[in-house]
C-alpha positions as CSV (number, residue, x, y, z in Angstrom):
1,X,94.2,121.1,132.5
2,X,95.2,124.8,131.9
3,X,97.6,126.5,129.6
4,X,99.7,126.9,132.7
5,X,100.1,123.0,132.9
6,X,101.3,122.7,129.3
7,X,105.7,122.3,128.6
8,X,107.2,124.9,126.6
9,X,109.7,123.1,124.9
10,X,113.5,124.8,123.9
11,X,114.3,125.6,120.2
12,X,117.1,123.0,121.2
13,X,114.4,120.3,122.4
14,X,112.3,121.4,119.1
15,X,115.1,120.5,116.9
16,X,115.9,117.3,118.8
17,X,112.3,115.9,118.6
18,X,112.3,116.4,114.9
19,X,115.6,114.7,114.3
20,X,114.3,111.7,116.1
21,X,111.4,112.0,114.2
22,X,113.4,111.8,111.2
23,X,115.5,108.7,112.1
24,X,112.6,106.6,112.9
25,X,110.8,107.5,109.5
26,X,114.0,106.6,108.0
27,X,114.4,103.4,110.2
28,X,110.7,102.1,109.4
29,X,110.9,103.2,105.6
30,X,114.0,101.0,105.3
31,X,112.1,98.0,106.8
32,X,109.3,98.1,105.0
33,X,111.5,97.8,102.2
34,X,113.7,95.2,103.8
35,X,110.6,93.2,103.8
36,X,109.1,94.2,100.6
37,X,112.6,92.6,98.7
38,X,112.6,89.7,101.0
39,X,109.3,88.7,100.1
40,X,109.8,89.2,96.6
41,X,113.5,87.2,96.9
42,X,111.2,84.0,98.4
43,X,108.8,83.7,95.9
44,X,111.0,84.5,92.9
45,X,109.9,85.1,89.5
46,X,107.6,82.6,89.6
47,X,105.2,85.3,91.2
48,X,104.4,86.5,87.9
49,X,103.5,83.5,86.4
50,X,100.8,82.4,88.6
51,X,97.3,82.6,87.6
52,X,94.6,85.5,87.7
């Protein structure tokens, strides 16, 4: 493959991949705490008091 072969993306196209970027580190941050809170909701506080 050559330079010649390559895309040259836009400023416009630039600033559009990075917002996308954004939203799905955003969207995937949020679930892993979504899940982090629903596991701790199902066990309840008795996750504390288990033994070592």
């Amino acid at each position: 493959m050559t330079n010649n072969d390559l895309v040259t993306m836009t400023d416009k196209q630039k600033k559009a991949r990075r917002s996308r970027n954004i939203a799905i580190g955003l969207a995937l941050g949020a679930l892993v705490i979504i899940f982090y809170i629903a596991t701790i909701a199902k066990f309840g506080p008795s996750i504390l008091d288990r033994p070592l």
